[in-house]
C-alpha beads as a LAMMPS data file, in Angstrom:
LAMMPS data file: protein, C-alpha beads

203 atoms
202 bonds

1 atom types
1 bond types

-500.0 500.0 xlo xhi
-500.0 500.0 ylo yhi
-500.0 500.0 zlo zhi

Masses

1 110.0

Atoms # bond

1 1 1 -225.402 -258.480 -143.543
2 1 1 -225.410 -262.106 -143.505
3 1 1 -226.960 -263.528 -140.083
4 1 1 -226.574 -266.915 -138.749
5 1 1 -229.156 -267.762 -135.935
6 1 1 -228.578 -270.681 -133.757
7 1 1 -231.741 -272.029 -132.196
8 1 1 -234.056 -270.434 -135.234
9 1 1 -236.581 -272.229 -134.621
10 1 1 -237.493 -271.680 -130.978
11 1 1 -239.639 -269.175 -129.448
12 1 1 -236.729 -266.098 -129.601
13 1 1 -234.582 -267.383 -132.541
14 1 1 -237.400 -267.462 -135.032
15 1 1 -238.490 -263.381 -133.808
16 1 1 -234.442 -263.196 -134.885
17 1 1 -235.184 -264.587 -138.284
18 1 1 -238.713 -262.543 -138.787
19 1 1 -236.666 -258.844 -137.582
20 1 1 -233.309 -259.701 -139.210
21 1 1 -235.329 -260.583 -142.633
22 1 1 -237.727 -257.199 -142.501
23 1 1 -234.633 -255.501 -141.858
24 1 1 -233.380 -257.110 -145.553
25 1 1 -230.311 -259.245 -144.037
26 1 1 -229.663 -262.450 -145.597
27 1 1 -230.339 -265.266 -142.602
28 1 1 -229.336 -268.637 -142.558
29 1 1 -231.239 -270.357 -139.670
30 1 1 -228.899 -273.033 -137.648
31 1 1 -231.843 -275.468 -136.275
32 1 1 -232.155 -279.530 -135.769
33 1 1 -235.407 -278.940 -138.076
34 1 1 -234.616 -275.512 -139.988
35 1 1 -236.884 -276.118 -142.359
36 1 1 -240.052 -276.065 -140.606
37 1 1 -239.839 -272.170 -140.916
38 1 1 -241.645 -270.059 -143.508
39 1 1 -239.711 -269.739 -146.999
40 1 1 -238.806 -266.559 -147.679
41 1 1 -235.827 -265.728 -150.610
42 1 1 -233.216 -263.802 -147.923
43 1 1 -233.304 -267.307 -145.554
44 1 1 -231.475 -270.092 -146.069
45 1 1 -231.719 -273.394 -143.438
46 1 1 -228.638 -275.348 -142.230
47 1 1 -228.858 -278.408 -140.378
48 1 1 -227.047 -278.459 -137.509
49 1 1 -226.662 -279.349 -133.617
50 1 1 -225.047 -277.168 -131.162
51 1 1 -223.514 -279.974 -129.226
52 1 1 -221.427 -280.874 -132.353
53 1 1 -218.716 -277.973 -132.836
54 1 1 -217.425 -279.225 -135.703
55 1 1 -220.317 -279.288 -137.654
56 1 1 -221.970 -276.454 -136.489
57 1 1 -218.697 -274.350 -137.317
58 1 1 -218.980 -275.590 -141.002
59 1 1 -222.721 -273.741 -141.005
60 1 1 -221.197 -270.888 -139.849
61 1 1 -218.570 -269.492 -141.975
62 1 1 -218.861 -266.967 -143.961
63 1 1 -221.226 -264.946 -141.925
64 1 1 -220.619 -261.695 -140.486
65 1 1 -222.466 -262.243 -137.342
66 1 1 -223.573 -265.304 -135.383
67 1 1 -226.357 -265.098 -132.808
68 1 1 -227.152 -268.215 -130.558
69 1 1 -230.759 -268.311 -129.101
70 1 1 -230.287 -271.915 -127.289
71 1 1 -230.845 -272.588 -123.797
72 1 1 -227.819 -272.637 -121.776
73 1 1 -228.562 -275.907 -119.875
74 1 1 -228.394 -278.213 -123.559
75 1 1 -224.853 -276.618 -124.562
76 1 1 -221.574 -276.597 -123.087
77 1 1 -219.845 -272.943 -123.435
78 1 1 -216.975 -274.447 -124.919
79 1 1 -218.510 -276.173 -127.313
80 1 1 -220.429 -273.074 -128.834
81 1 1 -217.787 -270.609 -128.435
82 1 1 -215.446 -272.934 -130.127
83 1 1 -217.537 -273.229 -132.968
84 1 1 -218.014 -269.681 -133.532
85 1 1 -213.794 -269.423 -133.604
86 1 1 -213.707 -272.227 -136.244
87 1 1 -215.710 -270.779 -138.073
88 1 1 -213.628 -267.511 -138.156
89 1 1 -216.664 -265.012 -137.488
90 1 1 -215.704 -262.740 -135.035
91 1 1 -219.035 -261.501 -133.872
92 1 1 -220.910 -262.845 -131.961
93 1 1 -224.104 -262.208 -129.927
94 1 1 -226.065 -264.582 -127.838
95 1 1 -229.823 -264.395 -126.031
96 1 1 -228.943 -264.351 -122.315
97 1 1 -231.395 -264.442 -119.560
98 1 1 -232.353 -262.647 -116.551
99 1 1 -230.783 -264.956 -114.050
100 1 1 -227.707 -263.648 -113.887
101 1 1 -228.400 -259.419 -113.787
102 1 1 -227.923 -258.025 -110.529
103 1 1 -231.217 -256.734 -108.320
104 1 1 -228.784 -255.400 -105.779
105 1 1 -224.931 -254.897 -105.485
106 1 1 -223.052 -258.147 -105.632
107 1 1 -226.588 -260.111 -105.858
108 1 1 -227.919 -261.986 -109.267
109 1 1 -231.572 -262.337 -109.617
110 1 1 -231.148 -266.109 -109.598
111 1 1 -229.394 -266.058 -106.060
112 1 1 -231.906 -264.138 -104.314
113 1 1 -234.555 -265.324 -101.890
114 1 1 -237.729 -267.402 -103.569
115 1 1 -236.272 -267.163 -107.342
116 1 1 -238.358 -269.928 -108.457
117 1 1 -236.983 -273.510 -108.699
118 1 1 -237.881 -274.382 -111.996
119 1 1 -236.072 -271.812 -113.531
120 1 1 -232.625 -272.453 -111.243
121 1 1 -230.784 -274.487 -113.426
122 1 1 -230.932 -272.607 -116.902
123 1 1 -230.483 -269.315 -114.994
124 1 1 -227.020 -271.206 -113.283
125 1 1 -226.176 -272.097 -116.469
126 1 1 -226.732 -268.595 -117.799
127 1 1 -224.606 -267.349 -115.205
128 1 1 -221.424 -269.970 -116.375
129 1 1 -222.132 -268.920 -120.122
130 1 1 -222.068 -265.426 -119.262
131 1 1 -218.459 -265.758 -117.584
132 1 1 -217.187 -267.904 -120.526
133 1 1 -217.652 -264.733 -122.656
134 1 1 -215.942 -262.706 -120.409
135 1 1 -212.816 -264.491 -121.165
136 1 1 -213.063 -264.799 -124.768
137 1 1 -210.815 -262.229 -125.232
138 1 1 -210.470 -263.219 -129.216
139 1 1 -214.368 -262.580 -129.831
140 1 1 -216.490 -259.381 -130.655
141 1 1 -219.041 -261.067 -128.298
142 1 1 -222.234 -259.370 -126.648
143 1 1 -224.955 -260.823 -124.699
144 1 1 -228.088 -259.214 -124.507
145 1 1 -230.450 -260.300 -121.091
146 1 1 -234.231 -260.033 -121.038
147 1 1 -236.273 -258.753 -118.189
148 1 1 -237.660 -261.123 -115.626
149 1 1 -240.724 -262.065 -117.415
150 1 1 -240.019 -263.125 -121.182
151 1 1 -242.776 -263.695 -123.442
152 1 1 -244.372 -263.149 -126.804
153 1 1 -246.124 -259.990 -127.105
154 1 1 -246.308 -256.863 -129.809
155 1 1 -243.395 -255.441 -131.392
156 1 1 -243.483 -251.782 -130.175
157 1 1 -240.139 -250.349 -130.582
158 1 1 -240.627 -248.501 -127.362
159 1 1 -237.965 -249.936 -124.570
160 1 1 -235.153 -249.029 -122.226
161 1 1 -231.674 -250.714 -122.503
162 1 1 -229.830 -251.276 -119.391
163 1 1 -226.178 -253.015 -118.282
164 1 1 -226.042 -255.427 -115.543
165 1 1 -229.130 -254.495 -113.666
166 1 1 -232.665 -255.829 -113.662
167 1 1 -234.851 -253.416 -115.148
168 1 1 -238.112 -252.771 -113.605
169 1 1 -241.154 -250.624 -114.807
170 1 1 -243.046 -248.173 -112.342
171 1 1 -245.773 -250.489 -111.926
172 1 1 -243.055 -252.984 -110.691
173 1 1 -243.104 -255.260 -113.651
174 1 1 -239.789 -256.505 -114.972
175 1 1 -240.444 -257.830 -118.504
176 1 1 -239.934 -257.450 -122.365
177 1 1 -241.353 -259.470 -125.546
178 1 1 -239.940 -261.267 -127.588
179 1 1 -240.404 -259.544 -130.678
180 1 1 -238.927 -255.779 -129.267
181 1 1 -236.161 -257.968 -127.680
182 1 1 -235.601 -258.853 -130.998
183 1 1 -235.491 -255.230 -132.186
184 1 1 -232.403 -254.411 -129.492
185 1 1 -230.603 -257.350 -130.453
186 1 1 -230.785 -256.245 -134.556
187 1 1 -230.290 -253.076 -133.646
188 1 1 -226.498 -254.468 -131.412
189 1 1 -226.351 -255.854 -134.607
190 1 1 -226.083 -253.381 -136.962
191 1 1 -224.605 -250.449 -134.764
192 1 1 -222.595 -252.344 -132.165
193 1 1 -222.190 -250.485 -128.892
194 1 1 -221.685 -253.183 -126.185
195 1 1 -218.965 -255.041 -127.799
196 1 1 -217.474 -257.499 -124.636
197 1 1 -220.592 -256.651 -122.451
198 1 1 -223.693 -257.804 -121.172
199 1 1 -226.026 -255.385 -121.659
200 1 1 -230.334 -255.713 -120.955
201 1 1 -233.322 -254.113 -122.228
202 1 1 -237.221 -253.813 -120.715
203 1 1 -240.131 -251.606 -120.063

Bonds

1 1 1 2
2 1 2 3
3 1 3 4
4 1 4 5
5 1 5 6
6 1 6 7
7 1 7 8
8 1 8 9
9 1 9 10
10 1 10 11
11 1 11 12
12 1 12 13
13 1 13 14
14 1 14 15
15 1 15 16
16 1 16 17
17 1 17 18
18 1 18 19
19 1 19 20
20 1 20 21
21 1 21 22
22 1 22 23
23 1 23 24
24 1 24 25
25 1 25 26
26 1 26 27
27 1 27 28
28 1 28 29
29 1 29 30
30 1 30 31
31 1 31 32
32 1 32 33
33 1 33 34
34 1 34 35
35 1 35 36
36 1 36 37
37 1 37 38
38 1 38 39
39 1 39 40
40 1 40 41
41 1 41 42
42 1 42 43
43 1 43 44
44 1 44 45
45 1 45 46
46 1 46 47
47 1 47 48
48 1 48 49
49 1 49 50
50 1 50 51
51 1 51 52
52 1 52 53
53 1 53 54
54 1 54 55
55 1 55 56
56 1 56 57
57 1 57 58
58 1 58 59
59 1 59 60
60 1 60 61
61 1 61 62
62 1 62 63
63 1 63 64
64 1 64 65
65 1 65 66
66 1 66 67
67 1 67 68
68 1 68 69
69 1 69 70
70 1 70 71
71 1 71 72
72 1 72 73
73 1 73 74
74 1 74 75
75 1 75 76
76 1 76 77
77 1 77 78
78 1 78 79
79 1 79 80
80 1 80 81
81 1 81 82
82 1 82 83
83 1 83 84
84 1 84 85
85 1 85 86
86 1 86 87
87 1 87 88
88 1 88 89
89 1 89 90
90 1 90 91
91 1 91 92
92 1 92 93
93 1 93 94
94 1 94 95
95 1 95 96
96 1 96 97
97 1 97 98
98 1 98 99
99 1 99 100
100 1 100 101
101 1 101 102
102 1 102 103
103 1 103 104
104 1 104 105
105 1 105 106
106 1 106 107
107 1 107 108
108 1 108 109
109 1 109 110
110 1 110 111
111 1 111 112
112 1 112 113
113 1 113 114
114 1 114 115
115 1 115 116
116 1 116 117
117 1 117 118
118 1 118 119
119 1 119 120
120 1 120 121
121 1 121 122
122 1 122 123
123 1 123 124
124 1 124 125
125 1 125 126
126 1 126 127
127 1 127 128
128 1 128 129
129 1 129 130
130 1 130 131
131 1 131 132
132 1 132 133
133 1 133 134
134 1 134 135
135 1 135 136
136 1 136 137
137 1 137 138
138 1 138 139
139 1 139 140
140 1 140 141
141 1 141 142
142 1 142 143
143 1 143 144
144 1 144 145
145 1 145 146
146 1 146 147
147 1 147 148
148 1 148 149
149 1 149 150
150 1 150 151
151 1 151 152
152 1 152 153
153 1 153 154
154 1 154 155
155 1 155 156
156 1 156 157
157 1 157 158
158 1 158 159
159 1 159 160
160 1 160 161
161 1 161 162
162 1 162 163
163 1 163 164
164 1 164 165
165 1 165 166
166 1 166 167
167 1 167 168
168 1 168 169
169 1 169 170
170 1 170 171
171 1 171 172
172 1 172 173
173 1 173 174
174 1 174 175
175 1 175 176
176 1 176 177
177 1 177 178
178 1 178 179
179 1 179 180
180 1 180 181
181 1 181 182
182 1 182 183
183 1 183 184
184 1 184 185
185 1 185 186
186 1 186 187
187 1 187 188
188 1 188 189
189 1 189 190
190 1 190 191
191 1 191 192
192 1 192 193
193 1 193 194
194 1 194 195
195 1 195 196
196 1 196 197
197 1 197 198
198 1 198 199
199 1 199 200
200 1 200 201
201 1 201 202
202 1 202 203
């Protein structure tokens, strides 16, 4: 397939470009400073900023997937989603975050009593991105959420997938890596099965 990656560069978009190009996809990375990545033959950098639709849209057609990996609190939802509909891809997966699963009925992670302050504001924004998609009724759209604790780790290939709630290991650890949250999001990528969902994956 032919992958575009918003956000390449950062800490999850660039595990996107390493998985997507062992997989053998062709990549183009959408970054301010694409080029800083490691050359490889299947990856191909495009300049770009996601506050600009218009020209982000022109670094995006002829894709067959676009995955964003920006943080929610530099981009307007509107101004993403509209660039992935001028472009004319259709799907379209983004890097959520945990903010917004639910750790009870009716209650997101980020509204519950001592979620930390310093992540409030991206996880808010997460939460506004998240029900932006849900009315793009015109794109194959999936977001995929981490666990609680997001870092870089080993790529295992050993993981559960959930929907909408927090996942939590028997020790009572809620986290993934980066690089096996990379693996689920390939994986939505190649064998869709959450098309118009949120869906999450951890230990």
């Amino acid at each position: 397939m032919k992958i575009a990656i918003i956000g390449a560069t950062g800490n999850v978009g660039s595990r996107l470009v390493d998985e997507a190009l062992s997989r053998g996809h062709q990549v183009t990375a959408v970054a301010r400073n694409a080029s800083r990545l490691p050359p490889d033959e299947n990856l191909a950098c495009a300049a770009a900023d996601a506050s600009d639709p218009e020209q982000l849209a022109r670094s995006l057609e002829g894709h067959d997937v676009v995955m964003s990996a920006t943080p929610f609190r530099l981009v307007k939802p509107g101004n993403l989603l509209g660039a992935v509909r001028r472009s004319g891809v259709k799907r379209y997966l983004v890097v959520g975050g945990a903010g917004s699963l639910e750790v009870a009925p009716g209650l997101a992670l980020v509204d519950s009593p001592g979620f930390p302050a310093l992540y409030r504001e991206e996880s808010l924004a997460g939460k506004t991105f998240l029900a932006a998609l849900r009315q793009a009724d015109d794109l194959d759209w999936t977001m995929l959420s981490p666990s609680a604790s997001f870092t870089a780790g080993k790529r295992t290939g050993v993981f559960r997938l959930g929907h909408d709630s927090l996942l939590t290991a028997a020790d009572g650890k809620s986290w993934v890596s980066f690089e096996d949250f990379a693996i689920a999001m390939l994986n939505e990528a190649e064998r869709p099965e959450h098309i118009r969902q949120r869906f999450t994956v951890g230990y």
